[in-house]
CHARMM-style PDB file with segment names, atoms N, HN, CA, C and O in Angstrom:
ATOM      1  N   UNK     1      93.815 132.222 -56.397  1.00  0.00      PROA
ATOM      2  CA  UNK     1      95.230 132.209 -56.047  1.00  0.00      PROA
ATOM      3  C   UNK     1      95.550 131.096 -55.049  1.00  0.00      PROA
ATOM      4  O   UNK     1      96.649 130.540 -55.058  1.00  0.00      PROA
ATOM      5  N   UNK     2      94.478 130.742 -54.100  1.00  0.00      PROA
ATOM      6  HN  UNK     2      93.585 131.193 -54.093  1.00  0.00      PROA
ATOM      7  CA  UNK     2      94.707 129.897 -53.152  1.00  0.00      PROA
ATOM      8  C   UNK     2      94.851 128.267 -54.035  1.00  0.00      PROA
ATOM      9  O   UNK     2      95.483 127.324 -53.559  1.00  0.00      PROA
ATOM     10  N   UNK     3      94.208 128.226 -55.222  1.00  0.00      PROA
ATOM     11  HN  UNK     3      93.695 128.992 -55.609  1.00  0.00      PROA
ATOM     12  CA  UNK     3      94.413 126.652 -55.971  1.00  0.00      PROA
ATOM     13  C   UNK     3      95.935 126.386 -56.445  1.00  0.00      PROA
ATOM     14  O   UNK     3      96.536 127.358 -56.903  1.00  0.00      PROA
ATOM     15  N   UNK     4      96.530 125.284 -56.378  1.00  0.00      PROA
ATOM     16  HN  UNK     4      96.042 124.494 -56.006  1.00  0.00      PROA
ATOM     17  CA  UNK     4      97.582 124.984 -57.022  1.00  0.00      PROA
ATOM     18  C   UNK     4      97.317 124.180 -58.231  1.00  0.00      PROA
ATOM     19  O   UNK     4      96.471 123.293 -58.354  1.00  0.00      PROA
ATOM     20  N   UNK     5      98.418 124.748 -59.376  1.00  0.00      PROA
ATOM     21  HN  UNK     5      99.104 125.468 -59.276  1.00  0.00      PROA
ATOM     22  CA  UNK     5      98.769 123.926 -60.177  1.00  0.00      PROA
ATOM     23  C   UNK     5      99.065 122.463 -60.282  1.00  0.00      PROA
ATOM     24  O   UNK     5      99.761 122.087 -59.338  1.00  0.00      PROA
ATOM     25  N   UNK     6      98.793 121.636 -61.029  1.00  0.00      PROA
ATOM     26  HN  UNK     6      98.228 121.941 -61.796  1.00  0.00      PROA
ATOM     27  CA  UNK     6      99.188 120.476 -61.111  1.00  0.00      PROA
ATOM     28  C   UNK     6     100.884 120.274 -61.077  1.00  0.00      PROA
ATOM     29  O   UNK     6     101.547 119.406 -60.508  1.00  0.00      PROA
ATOM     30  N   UNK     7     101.317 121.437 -61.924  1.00  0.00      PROA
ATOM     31  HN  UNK     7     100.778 122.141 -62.387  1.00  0.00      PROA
ATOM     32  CA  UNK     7     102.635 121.251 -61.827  1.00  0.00      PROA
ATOM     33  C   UNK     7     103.513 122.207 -60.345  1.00  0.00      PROA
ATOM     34  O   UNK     7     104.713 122.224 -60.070  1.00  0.00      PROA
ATOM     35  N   UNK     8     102.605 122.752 -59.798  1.00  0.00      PROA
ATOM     36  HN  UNK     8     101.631 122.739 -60.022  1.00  0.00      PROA
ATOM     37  CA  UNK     8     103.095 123.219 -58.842  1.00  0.00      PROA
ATOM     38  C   UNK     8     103.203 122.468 -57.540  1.00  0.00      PROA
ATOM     39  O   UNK     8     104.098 122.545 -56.699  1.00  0.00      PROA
ATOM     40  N   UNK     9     101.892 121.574 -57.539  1.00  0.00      PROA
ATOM     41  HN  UNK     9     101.164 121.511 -58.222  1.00  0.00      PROA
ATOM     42  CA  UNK     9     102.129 120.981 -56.136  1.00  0.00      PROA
ATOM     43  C   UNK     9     103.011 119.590 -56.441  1.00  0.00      PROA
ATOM     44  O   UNK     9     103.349 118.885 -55.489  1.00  0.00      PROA
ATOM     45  N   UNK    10     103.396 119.202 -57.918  1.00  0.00      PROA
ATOM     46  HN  UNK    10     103.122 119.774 -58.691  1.00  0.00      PROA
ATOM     47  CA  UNK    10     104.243 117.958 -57.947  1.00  0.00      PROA
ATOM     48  C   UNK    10     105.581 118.428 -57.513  1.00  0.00      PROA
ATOM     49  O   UNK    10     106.461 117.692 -57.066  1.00  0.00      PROA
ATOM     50  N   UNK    11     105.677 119.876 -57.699  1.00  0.00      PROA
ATOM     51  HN  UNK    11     104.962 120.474 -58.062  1.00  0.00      PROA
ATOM     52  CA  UNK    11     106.802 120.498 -57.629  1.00  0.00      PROA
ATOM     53  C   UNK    11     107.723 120.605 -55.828  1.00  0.00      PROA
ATOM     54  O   UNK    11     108.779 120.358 -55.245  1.00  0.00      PROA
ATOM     55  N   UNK    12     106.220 121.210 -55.644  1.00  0.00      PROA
ATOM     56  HN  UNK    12     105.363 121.410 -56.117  1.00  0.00      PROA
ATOM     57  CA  UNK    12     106.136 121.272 -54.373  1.00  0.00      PROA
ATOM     58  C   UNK    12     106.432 119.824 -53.273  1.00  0.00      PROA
ATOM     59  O   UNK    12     107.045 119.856 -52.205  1.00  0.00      PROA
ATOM     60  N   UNK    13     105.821 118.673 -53.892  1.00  0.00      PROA
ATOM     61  HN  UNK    13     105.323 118.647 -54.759  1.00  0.00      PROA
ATOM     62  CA  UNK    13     105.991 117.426 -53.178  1.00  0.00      PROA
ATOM     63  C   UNK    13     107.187 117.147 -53.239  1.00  0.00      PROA
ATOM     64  O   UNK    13     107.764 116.941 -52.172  1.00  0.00      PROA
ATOM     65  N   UNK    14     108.122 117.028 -54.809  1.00  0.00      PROA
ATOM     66  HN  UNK    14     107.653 117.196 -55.676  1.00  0.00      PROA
ATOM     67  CA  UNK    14     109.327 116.699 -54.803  1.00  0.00      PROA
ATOM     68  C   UNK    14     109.708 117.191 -53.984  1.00  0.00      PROA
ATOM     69  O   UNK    14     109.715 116.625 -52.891  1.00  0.00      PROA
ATOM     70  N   UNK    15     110.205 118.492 -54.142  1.00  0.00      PROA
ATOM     71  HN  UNK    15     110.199 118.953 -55.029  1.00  0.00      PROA
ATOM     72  CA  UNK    15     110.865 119.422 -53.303  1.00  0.00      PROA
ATOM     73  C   UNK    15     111.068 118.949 -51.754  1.00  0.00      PROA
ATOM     74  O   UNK    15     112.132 118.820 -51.150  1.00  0.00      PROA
ATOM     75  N   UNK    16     109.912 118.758 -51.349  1.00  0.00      PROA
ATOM     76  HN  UNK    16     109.047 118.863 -51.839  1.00  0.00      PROA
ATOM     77  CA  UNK    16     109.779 117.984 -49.528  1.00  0.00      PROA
ATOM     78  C   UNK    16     110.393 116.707 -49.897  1.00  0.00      PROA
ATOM     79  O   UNK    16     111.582 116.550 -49.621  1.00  0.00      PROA
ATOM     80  N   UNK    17     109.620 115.595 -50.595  1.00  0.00      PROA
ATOM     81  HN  UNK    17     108.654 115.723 -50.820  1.00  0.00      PROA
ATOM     82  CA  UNK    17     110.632 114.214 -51.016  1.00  0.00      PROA
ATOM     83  C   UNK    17     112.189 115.150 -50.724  1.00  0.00      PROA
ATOM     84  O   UNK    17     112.579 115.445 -49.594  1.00  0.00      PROA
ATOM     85  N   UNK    18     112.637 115.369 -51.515  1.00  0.00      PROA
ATOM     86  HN  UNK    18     112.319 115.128 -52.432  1.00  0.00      PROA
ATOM     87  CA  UNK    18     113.837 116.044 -51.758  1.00  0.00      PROA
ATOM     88  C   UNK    18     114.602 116.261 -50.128  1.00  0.00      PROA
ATOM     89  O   UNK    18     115.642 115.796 -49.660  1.00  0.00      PROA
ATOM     90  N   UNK    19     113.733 117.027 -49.655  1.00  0.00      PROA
ATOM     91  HN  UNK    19     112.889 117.405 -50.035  1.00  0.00      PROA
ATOM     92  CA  UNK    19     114.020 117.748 -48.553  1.00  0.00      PROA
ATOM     93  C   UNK    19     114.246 116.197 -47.293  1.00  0.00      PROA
ATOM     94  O   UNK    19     115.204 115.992 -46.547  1.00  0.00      PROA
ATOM     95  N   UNK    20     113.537 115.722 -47.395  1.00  0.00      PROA
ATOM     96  HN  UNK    20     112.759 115.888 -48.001  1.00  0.00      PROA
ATOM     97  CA  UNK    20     113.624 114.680 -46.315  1.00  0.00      PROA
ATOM     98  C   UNK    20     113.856 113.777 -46.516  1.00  0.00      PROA
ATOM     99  O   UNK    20     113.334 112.962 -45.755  1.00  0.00      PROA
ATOM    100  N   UNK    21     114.919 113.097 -47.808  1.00  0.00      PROA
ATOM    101  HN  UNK    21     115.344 113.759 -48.426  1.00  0.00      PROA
ATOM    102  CA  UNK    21     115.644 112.183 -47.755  1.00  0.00      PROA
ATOM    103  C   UNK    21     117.366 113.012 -47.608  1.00  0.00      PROA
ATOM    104  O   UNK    21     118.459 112.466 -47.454  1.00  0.00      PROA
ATOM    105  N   UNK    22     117.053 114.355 -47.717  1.00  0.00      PROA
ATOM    106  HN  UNK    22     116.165 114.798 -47.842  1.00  0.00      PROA
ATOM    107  CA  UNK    22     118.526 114.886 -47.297  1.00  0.00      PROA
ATOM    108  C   UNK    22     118.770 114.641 -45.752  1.00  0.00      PROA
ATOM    109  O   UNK    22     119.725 114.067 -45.227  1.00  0.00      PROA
ATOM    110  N   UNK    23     117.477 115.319 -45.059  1.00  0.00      PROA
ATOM    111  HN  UNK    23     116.702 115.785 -45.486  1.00  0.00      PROA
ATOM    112  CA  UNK    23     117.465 114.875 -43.519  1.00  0.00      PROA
ATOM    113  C   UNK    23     117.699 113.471 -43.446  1.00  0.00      PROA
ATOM    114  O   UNK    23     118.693 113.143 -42.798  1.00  0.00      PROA
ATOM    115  N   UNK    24     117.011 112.563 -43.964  1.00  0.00      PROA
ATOM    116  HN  UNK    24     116.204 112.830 -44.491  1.00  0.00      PROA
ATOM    117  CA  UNK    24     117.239 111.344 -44.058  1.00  0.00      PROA
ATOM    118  C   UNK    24     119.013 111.025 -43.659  1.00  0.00      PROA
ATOM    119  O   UNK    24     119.576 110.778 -42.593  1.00  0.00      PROA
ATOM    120  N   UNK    25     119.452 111.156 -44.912  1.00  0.00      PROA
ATOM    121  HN  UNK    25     118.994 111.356 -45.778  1.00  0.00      PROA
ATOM    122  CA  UNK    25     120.790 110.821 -45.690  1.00  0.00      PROA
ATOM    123  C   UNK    25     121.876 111.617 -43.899  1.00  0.00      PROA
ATOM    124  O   UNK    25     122.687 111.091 -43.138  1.00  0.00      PROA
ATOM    125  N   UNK    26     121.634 112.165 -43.924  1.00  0.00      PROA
ATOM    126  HN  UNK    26     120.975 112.592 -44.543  1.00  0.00      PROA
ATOM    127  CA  UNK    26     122.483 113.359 -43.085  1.00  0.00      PROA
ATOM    128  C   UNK    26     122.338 112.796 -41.559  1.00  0.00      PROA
ATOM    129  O   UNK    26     123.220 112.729 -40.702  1.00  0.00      PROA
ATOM    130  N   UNK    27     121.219 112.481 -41.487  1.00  0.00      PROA
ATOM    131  HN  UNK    27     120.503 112.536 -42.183  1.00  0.00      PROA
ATOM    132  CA  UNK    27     120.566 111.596 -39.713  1.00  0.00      PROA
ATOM    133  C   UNK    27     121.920 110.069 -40.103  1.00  0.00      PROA
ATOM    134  O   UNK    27     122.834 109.676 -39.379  1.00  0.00      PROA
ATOM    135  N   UNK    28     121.713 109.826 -40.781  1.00  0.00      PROA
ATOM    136  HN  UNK    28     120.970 110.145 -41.369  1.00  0.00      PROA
ATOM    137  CA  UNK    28     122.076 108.586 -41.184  1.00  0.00      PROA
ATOM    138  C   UNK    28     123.758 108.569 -40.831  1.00  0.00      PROA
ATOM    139  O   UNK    28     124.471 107.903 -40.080  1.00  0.00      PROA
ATOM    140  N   UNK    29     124.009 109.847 -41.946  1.00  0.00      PROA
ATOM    141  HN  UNK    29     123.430 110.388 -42.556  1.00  0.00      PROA
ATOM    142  CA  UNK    29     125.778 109.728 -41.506  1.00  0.00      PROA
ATOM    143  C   UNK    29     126.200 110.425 -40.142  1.00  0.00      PROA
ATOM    144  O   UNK    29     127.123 110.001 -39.447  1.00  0.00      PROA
ATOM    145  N   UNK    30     125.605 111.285 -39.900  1.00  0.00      PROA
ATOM    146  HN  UNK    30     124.855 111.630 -40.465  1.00  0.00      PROA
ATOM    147  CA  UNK    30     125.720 111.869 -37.886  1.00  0.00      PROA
ATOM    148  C   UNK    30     125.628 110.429 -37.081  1.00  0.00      PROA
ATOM    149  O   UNK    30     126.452 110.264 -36.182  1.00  0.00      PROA
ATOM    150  N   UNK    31     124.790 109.506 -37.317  1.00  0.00      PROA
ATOM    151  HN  UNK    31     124.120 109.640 -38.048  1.00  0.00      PROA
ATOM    152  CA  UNK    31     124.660 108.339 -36.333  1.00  0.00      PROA
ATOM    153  C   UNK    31     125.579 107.494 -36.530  1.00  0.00      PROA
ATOM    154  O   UNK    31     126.062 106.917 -35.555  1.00  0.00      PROA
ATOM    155  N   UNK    32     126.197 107.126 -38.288  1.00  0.00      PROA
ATOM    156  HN  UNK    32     125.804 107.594 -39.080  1.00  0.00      PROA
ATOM    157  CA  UNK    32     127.262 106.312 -38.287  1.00  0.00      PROA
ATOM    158  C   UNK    32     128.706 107.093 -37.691  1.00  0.00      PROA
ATOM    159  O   UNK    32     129.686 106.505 -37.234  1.00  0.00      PROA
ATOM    160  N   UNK    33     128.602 107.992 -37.778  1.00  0.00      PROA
ATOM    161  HN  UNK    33     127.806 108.470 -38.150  1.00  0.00      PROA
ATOM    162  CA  UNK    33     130.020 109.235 -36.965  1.00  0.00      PROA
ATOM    163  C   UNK    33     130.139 109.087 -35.794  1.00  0.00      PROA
ATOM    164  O   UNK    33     131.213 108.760 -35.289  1.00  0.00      PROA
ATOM    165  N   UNK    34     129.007 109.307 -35.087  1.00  0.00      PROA
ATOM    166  HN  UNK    34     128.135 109.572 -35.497  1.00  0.00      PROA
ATOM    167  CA  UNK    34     128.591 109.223 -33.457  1.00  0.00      PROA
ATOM    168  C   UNK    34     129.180 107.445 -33.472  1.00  0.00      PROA
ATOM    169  O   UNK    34     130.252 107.117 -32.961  1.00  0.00      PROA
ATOM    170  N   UNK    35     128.425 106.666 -34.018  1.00  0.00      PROA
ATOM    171  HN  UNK    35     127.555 106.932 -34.432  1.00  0.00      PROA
ATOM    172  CA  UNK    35     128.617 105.384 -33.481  1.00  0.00      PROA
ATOM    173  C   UNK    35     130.340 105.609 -33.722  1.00  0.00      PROA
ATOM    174  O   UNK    35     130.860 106.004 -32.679  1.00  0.00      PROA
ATOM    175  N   UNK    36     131.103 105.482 -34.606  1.00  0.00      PROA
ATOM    176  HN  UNK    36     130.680 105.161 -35.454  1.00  0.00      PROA
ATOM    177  CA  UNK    36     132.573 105.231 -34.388  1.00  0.00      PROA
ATOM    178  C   UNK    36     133.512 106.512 -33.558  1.00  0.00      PROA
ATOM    179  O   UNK    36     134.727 106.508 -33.360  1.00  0.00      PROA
ATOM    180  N   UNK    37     132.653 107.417 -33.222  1.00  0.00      PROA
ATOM    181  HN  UNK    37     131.666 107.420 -33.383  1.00  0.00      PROA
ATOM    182  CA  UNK    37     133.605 108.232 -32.168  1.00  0.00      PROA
ATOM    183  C   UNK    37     133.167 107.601 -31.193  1.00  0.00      PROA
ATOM    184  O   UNK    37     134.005 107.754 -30.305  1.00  0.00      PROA
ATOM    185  N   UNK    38     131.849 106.599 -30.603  1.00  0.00      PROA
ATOM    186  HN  UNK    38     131.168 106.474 -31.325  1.00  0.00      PROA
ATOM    187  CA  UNK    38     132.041 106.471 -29.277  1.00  0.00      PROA
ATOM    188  C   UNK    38     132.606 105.224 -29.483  1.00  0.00      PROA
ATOM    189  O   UNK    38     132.993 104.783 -28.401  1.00  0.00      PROA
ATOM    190  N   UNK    39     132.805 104.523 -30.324  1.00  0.00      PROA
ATOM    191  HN  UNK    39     132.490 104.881 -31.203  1.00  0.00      PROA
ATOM    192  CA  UNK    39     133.371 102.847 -30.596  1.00  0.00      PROA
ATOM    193  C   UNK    39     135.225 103.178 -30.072  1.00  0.00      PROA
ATOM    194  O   UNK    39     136.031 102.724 -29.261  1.00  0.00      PROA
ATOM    195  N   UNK    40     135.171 104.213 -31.108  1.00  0.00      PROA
ATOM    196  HN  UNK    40     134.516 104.582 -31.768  1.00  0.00      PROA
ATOM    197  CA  UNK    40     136.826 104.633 -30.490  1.00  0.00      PROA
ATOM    198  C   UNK    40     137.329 105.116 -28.860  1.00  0.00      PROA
ATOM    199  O   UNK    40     138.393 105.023 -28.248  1.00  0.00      PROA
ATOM    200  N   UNK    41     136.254 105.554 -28.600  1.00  0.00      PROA
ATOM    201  HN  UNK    41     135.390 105.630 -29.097  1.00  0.00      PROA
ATOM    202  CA  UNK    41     136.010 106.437 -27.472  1.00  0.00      PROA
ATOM    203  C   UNK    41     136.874 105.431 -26.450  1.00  0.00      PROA
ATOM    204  O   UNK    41     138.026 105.500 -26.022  1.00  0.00      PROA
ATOM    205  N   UNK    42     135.710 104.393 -26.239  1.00  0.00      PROA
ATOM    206  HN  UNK    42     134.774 104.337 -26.586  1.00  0.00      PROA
ATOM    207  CA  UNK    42     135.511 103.152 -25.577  1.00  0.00      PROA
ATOM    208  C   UNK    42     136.980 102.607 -25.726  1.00  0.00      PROA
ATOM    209  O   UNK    42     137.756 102.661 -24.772  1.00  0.00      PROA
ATOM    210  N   UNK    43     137.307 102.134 -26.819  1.00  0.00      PROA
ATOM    211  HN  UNK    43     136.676 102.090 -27.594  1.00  0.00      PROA
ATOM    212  CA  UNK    43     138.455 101.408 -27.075  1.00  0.00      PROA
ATOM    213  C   UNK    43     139.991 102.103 -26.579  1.00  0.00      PROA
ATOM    214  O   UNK    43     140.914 101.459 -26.079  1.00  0.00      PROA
ATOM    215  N   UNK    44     139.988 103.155 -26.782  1.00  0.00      PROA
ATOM    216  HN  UNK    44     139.239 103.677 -27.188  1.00  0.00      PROA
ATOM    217  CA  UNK    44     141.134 103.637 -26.029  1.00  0.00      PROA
ATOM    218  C   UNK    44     140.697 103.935 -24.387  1.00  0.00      PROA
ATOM    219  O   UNK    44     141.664 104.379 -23.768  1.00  0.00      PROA
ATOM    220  N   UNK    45     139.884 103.840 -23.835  1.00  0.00      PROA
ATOM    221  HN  UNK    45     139.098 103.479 -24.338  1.00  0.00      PROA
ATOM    222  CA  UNK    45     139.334 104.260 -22.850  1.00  0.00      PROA
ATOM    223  C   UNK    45     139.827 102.460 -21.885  1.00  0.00      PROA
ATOM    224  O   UNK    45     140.419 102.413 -20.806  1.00  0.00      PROA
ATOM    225  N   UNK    46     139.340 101.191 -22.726  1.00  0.00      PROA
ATOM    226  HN  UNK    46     138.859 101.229 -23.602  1.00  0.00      PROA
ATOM    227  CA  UNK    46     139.793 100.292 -22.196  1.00  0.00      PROA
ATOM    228  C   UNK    46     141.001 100.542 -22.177  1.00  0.00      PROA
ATOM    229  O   UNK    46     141.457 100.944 -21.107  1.00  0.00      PROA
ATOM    230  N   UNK    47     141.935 100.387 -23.364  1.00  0.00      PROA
ATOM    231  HN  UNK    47     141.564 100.060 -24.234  1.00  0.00      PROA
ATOM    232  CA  UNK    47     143.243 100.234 -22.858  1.00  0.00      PROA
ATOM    233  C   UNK    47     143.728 101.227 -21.801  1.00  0.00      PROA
ATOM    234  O   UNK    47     144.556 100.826 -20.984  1.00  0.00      PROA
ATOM    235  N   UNK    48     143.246 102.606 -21.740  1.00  0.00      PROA
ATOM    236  HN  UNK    48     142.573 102.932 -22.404  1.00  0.00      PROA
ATOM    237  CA  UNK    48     143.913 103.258 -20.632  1.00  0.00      PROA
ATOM    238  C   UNK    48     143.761 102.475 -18.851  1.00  0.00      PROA
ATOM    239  O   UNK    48     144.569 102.603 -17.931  1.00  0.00      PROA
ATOM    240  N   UNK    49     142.556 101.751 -18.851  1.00  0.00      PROA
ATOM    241  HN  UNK    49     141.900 101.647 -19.598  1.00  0.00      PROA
ATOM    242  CA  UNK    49     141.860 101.357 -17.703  1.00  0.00      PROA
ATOM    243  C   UNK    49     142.809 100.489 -17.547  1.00  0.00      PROA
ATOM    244  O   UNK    49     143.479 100.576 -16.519  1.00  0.00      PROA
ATOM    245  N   UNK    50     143.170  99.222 -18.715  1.00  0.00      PROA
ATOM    246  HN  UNK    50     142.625  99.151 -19.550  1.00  0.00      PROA
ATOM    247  CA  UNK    50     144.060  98.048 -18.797  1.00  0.00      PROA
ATOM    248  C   UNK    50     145.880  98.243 -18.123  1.00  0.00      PROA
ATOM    249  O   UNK    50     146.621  97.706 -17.300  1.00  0.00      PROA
ATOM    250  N   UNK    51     145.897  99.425 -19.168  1.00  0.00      PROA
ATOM    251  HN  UNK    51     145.295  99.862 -19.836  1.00  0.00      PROA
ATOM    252  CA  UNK    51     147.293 100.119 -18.714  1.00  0.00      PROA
ATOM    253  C   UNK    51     147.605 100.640 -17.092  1.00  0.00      PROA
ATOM    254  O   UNK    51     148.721 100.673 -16.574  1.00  0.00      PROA
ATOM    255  N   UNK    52     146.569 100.955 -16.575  1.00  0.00      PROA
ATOM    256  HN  UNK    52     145.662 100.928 -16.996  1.00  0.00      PROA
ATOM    257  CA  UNK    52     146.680 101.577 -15.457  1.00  0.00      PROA
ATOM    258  C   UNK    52     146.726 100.137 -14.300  1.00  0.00      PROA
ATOM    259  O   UNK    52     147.656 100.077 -13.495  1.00  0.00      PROA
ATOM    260  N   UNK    53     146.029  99.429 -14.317  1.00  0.00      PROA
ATOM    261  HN  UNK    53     145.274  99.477 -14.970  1.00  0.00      PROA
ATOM    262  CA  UNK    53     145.417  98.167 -13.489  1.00  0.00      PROA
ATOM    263  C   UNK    53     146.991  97.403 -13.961  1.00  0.00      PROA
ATOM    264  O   UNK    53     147.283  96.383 -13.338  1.00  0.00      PROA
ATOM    265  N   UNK    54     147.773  97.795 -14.820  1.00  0.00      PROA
ATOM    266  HN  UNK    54     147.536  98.624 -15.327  1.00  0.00      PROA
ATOM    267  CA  UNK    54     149.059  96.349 -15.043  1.00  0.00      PROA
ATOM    268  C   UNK    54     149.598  97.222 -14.418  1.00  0.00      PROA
ATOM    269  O   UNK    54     149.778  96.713 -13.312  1.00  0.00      PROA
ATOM    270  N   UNK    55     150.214  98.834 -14.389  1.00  0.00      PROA
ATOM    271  HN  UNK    55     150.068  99.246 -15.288  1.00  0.00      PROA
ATOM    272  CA  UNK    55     151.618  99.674 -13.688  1.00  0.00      PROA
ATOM    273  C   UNK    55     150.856  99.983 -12.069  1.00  0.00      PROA
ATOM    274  O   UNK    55     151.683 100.285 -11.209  1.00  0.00      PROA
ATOM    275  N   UNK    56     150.082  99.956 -11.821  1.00  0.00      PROA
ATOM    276  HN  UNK    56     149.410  99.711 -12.520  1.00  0.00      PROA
ATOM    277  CA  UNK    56     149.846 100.042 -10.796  1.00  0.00      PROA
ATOM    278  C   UNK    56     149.773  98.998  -9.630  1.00  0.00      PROA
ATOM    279  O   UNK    56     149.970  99.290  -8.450  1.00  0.00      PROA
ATOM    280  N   UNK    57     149.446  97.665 -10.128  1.00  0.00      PROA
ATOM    281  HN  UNK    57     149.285  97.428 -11.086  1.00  0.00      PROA
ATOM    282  CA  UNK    57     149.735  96.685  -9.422  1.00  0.00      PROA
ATOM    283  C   UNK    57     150.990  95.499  -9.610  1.00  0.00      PROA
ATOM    284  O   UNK    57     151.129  94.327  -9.262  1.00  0.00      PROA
ATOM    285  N   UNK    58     152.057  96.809 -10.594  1.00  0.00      PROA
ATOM    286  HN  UNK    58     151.944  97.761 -10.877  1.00  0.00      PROA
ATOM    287  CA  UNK    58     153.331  96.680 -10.526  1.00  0.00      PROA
ATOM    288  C   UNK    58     154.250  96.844  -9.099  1.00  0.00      PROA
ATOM    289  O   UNK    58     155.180  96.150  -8.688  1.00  0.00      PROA
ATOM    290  N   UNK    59     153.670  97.927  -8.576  1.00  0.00      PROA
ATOM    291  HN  UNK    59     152.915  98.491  -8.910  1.00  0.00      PROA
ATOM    292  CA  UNK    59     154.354  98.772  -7.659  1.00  0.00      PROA
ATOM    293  C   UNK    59     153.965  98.022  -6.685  1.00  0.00      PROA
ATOM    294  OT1 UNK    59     154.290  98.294  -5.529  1.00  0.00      PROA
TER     295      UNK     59
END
């Protein structure tokens, strides 16, 4: 019982292949997400800094 099939452990390998190009795929789009929420982050974050530094040394 402890031997595997030929067709079981190809089965078995896909399956992991399978499994860790989903992790793959999924790491991949979380990091491109992350990168443009902090790209945006940043970018309105300057202009608030910009905005503040022109009305303030209005006054």
């Amino acid at each position: 019982m402890a031997t595997m099939t030929r067709a079981t452990a190809r089965k078995v390998e896909s399956s992991s292949t399978t499994h860790s190009a989903r992790i793959e795929q999924l790491t991949k789009a979380t990091t491109k997400a992350t990168t443009k929420a902090t790209t945006l982050l940043v970018f309105f974050w300057l202009i608030a800094v910009i905005l503040q530094l022109y009305f303030f040394t209005r006054l």
